[in-house]
C-alpha positions as CSV (number, residue, x, y, z in Angstrom):
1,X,10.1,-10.5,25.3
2,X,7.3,-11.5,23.2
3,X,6.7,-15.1,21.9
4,X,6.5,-15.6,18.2
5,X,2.6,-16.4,18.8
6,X,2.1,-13.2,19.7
7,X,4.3,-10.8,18.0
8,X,2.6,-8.1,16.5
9,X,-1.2,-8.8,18.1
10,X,-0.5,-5.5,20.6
11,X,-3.7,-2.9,19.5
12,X,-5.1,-0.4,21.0
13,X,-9.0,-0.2,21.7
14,X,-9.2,1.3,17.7
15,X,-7.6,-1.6,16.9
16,X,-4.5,0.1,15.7
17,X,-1.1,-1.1,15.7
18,X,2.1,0.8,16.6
19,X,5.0,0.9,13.9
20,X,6.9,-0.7,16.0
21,X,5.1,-3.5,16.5
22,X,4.6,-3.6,13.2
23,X,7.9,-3.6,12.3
24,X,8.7,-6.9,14.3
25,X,5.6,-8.9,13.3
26,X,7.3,-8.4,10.0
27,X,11.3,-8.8,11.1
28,X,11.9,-5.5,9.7
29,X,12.9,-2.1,10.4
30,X,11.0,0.7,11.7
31,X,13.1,2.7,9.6
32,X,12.1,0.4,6.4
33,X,8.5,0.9,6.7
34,X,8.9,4.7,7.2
35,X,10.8,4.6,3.6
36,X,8.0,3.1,2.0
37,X,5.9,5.5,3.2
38,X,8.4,8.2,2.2
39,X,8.2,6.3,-1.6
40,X,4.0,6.5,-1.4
41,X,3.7,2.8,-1.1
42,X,2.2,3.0,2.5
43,X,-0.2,5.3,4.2
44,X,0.0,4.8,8.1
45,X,-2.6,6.1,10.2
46,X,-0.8,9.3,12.2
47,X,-2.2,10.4,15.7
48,X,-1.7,13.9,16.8
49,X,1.4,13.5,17.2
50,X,2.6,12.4,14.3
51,X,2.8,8.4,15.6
52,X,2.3,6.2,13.2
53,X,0.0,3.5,13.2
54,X,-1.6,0.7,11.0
55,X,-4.5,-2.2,10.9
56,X,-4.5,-5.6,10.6
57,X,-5.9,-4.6,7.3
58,X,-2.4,-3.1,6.3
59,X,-1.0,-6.4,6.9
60,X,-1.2,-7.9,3.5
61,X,-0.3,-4.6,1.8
62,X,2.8,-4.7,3.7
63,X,3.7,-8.0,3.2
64,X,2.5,-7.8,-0.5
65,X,5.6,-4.6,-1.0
66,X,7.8,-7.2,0.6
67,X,7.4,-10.2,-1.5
68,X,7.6,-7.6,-4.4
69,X,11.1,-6.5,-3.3
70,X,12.4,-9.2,-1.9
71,X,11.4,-12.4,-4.1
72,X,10.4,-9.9,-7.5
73,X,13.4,-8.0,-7.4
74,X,11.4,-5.0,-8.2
75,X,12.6,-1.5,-7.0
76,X,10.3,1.1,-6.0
77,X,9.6,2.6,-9.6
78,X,8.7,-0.3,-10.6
79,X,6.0,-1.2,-8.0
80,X,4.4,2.6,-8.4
81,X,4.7,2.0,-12.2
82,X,2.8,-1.2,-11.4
83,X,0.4,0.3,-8.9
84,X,-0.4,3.5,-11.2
85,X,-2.0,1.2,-13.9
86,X,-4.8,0.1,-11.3
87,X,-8.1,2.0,-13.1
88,X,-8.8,4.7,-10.0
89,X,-11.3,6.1,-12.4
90,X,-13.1,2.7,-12.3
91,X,-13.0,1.4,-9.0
92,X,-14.4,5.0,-7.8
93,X,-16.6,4.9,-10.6
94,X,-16.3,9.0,-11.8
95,X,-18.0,8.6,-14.8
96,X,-17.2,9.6,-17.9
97,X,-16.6,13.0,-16.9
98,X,-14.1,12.2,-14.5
99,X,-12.1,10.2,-16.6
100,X,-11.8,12.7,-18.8
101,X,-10.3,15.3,-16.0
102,X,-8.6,12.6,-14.1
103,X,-5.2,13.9,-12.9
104,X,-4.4,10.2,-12.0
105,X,-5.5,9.1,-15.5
106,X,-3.5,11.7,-17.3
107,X,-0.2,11.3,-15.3
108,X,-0.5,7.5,-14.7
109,X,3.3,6.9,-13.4
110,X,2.2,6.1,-10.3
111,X,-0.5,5.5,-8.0
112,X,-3.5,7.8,-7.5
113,X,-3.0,8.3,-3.7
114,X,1.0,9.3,-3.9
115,X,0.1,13.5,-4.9
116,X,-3.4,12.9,-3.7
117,X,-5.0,13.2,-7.6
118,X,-8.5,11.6,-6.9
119,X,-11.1,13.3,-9.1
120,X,-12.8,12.9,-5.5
121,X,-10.6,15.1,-3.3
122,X,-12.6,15.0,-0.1
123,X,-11.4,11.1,-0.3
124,X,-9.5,9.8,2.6
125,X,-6.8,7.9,0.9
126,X,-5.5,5.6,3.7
127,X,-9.6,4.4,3.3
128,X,-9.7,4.9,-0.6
129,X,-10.8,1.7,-2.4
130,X,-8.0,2.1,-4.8
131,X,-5.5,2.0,-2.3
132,X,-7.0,-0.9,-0.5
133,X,-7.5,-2.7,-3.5
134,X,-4.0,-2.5,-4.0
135,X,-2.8,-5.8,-2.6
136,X,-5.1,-7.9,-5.0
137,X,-3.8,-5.6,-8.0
138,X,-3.8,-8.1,-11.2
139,X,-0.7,-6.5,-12.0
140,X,1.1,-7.9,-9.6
141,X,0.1,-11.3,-9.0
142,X,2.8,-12.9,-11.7
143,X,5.2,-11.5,-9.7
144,X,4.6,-13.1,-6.1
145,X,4.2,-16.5,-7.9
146,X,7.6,-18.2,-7.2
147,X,10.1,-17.9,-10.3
148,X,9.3,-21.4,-11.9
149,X,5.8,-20.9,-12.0
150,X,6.0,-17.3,-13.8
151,X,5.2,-17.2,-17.5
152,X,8.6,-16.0,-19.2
């Protein structure tokens, strides 16, 4: 069994991390993680096949939908309401001709990388910037603050 120190630190030479271990570093299910990817809030890496695997770079995305849950109260809905009002158009800078054709601009419900709707479409999403820039979303920051220190 591992020690607390080192839950979660097993990666292989990519420097990818099973689910699994994942799921432990976190003290969650395996099962949990896969139903936020299921809900679009997670892109795992997949090998061949179909393993699923993240970074150390996922970390604070995953524990970000956690605190959102779990401290927030939010549902699902609410975090992809949340996450579709980052500006995709902006952060992958199309130009005023892309905002105007933006799929992700025009159906802004949820995030940009949930029905793949970059302007961009040979973008990766799992290596987007507006998925990675998801954890520092200004949207959400009220929310992790604990309750007392939120503005009403």
């Amino acid at each position: 069994m591992q020690s607390p120190q080192s839950r979660g630190k097993r990666q292989d030479a990519n420097g990818l991390v099973k689910i699994g271990t994942v799921a432990r570093k976190f003290e969650i299910s395996v099962d949990l993680l896969r139903l936020y990817e299921r809900e679009g809030l997670l892109i795992p890496v997949k090998s061949e096949k179909g393993t699923r695997y993240f970074t150390t770079v996922d970390f604070d995305w995953i524990n970000t939908l956690l605190r959102l849950v779990r401290d927030a109260g939010l549902n699902f809905a609410g975090i992809r309401h949340l996450l579709a009002l980052l500006p995709c158009w902006e952060l992958q800078e199309c130009g005023t001709n892309g905002t105007r054709t933006c799929p992700a601009k025009a159906h802004a419900t949820e995030p940009c990388w949930i029905k793949h709707s970059c302007c961009q479409p040979e973008r990766v999403c799992y290596t987007c910037d507006v998925y990675r820039s998801a954890p520092s979303c200004t949207n959400l920051r009220p929310l992790l603050l604990p309750r007392s220190l939120r503005p009403d």
